[in-house]
C-alpha positions as CSV (number, residue, x, y, z in Angstrom):
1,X,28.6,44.0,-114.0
2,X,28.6,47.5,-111.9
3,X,27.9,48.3,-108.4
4,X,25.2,51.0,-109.6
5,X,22.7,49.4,-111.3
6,X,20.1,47.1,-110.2
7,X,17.7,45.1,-112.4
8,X,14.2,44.9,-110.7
9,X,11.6,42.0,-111.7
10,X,8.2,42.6,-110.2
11,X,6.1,39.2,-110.0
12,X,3.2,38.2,-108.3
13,X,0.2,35.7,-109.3
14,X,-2.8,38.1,-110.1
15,X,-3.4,37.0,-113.7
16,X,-6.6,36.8,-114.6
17,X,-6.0,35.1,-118.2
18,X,-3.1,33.0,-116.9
19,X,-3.4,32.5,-113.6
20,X,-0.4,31.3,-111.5
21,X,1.8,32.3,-114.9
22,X,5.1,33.3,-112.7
23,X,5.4,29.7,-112.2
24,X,4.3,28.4,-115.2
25,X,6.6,25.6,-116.9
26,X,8.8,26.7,-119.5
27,X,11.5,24.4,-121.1
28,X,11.8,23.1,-117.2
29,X,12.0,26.3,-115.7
30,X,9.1,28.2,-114.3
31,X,8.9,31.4,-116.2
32,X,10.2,33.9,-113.8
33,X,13.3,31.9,-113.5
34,X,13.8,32.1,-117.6
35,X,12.9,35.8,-117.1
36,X,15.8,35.8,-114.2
37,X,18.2,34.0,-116.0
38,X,17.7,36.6,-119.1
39,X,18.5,39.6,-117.0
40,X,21.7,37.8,-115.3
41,X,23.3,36.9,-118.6
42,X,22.6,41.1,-119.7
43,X,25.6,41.4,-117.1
44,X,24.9,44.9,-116.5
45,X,24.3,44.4,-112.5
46,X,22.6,42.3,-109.6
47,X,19.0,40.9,-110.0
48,X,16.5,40.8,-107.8
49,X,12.8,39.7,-108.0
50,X,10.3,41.8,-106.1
51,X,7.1,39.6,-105.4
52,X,4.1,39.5,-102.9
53,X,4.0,35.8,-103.0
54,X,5.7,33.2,-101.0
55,X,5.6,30.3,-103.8
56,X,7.4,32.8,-106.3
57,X,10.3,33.7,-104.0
58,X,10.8,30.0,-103.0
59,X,11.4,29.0,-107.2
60,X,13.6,32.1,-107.1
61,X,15.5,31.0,-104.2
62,X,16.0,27.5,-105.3
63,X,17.1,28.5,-108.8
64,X,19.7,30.5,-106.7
65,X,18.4,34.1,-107.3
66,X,17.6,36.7,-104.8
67,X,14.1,37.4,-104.1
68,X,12.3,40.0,-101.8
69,X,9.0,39.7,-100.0
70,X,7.1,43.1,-100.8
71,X,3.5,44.4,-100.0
72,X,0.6,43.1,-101.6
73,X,-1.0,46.4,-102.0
74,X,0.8,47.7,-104.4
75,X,-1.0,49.5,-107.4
76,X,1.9,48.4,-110.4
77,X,5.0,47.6,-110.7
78,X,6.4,50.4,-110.4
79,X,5.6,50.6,-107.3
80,X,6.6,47.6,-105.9
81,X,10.1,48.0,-107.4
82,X,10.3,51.2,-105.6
83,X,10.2,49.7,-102.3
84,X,12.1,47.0,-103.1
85,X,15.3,49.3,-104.1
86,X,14.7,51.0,-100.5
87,X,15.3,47.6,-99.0
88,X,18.2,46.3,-101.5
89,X,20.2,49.5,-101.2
90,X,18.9,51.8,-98.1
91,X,22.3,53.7,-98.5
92,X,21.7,54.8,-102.2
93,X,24.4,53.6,-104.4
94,X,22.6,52.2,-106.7
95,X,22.2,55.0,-109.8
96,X,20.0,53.5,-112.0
97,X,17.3,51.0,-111.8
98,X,16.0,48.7,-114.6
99,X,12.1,47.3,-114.3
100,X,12.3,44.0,-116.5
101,X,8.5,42.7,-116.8
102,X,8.4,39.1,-115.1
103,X,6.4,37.6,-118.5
104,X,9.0,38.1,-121.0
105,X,11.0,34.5,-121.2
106,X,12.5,35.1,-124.4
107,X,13.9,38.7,-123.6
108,X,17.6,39.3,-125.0
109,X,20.1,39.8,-122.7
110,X,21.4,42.4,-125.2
111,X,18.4,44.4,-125.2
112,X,18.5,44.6,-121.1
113,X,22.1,46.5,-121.9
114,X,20.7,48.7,-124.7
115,X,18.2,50.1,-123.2
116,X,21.2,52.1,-120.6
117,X,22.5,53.3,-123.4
118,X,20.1,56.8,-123.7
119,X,21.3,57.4,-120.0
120,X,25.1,58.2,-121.0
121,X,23.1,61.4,-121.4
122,X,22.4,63.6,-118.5
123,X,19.4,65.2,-120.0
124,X,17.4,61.4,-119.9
125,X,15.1,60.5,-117.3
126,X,14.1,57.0,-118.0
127,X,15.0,55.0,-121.1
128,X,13.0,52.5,-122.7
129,X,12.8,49.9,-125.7
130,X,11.0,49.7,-129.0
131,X,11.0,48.0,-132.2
132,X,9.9,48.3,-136.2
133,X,6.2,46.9,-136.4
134,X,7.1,44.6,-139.6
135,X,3.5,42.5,-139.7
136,X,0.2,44.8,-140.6
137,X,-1.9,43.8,-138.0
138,X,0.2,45.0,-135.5
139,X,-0.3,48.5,-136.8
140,X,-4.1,48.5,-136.1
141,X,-3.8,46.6,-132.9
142,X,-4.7,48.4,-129.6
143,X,-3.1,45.9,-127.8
144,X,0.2,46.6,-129.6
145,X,1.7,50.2,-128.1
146,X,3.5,52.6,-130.1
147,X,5.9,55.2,-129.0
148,X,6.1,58.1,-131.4
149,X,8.9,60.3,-131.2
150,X,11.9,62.4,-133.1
151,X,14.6,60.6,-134.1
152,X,17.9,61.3,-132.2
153,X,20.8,59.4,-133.9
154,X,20.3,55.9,-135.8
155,X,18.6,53.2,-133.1
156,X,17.2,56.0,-130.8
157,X,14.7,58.6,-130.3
158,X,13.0,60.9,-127.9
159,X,9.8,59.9,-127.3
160,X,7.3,62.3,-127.4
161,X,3.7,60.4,-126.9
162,X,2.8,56.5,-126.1
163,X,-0.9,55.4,-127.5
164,X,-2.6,52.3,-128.5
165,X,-3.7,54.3,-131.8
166,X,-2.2,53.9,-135.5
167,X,0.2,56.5,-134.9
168,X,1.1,58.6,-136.4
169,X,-0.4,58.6,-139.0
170,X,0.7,58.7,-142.8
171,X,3.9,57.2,-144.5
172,X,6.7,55.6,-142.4
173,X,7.7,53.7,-139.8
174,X,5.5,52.6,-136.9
175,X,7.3,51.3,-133.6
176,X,6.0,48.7,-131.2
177,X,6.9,49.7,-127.4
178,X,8.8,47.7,-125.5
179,X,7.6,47.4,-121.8
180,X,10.9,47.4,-120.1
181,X,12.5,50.7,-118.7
182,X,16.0,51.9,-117.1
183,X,15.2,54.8,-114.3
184,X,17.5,56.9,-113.0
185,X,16.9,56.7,-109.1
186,X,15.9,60.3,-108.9
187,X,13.5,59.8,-111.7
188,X,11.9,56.5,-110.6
189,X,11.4,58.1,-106.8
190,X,9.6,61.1,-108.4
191,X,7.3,58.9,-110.9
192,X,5.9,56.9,-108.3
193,X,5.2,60.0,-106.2
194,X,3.1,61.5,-108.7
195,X,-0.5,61.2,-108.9
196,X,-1.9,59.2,-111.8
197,X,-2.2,61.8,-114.8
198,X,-5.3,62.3,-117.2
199,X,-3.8,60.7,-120.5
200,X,-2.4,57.8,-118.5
201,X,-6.1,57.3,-117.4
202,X,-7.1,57.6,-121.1
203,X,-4.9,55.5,-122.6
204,X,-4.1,53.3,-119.5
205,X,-0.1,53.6,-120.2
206,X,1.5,54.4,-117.1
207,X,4.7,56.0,-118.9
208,X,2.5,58.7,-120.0
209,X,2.3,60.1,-116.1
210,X,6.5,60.8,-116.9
211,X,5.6,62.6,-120.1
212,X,3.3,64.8,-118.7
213,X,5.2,65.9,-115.4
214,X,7.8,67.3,-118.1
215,X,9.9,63.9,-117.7
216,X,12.5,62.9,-120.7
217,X,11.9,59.3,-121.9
218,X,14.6,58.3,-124.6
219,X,14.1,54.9,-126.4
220,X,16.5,52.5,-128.2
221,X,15.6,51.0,-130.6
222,X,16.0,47.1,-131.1
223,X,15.3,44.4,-133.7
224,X,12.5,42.2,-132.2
225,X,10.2,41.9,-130.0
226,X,10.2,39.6,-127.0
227,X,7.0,37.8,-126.4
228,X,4.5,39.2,-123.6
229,X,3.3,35.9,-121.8
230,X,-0.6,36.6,-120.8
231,X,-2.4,33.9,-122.3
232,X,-2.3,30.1,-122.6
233,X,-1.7,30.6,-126.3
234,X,1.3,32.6,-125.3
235,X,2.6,30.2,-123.0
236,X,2.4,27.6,-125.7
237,X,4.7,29.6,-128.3
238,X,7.2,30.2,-125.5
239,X,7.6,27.0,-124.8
240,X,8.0,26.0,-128.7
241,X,10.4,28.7,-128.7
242,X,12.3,28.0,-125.9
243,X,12.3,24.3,-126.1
């Protein structure tokens, strides 16, 4: 564990789907506290959850995790992790930042620590996760994101475009994007500075406000996917998993 990197989790109640899903029951753990324990085991640095809501910080506290209250008015994630890192470190040491999503209880502590990997190189802005699609739906589904991008070395590529398309198109690969991302500081104070950008709007991928400001994204790439908890049919396979 190093003094210079800090996992973020944002977390506050405003699902519509799943309402109150922070501190939904998961193998007898609320969520965010399986999500919490995930990024502790990674060992790359301290965790802290970032949350607007008094309940959440008080399950993070009694599991015997760090929580900070934050503003309410915050437009993503993003954001809120942004002011969160001015409270946690006001003298900053911290070097690079790592948004883990709070609705991912079945993340791998390993792919927490691969996804710093890209950022051994000076040239990398932000690094970020993906995986092969295996199953054909997946391919065609705009709920499943893909990055696209030129291949690197083996397990890692520069990404060049996000999308919810089929893309791209033809023979090959297709890789499902992983919502989890490892900031340099500099990098992470300048996205949330800039103003949403047109193809974000399009495609409603915030990443895509980095690509087109000329930001580097680099992505590792890792074996599976960890399950995105937004519905009650998602909470159920988490907790068959996990039990």
């Amino acid at each position: 564990m190093t003094d210079d990197v800090l996992i973020l989790i944002p977390a506050r109640m405003a699902s519509t789907r799943l309402p109150g899903k922070p501190l939904a029951d998961i193998a007898g753990l609320p969520m965010i506290v399986q999500v919490l324990r995930r990024a502790e085991a990674a060992k790359v640095g301290p965790v802290v959850i970032a949350t607007d809501d008094e309940a959440i910080a008080t399950a993070v506290e009694k599991a015997g995790g760090r929580a900070l209250m934050t503003r309410a008015d915050h437009p993503s994630g993003s954001d809120r992790i942004f002011e969160a890192l001015g409270v946690v470190d006001p003298q900053a040491r911290v070097r690079i930042v790592v948004n883990v999503q709070g609705d991912l209880p079945t993340l791998a502590p390993a792919a927490i620590a691969a996804a710093l990997a890209p950022l051994q190189d000076p040239a990398v802005d932000i690094a970020t996760l993906a995986a092969e699609i295996k199953m054909p739906q997946e391919r065609t589904n705009p709920n499943v994101v893909k990055v696209v991008g030129s291949a690197i070395s083996p397990g890692r590529m520069r990404a060049l475009y996000f999308t919810r398309a089929t893309a791209p198109s033809g023979d090959g690969p297709l890789y499902h994007h992983i919502g989890l991302y490892a900031y340099r500081r500099a990098a992470l104070e300048r996205f949330v500075k800039l103003p949403p950008s047109p193809l974000e709007r399009r495609e409603r991928l915030e990443q895509l406000r980095a690509l087109e400001a000329g930001m580097r994204i680099d992505v590792t790439i890792v074996d599976t996917v960890p399950l995105g908890v937004d519905t009650p049919e998602d909470l159920e396979t988490a907790r068959s998993m996990l039990r």
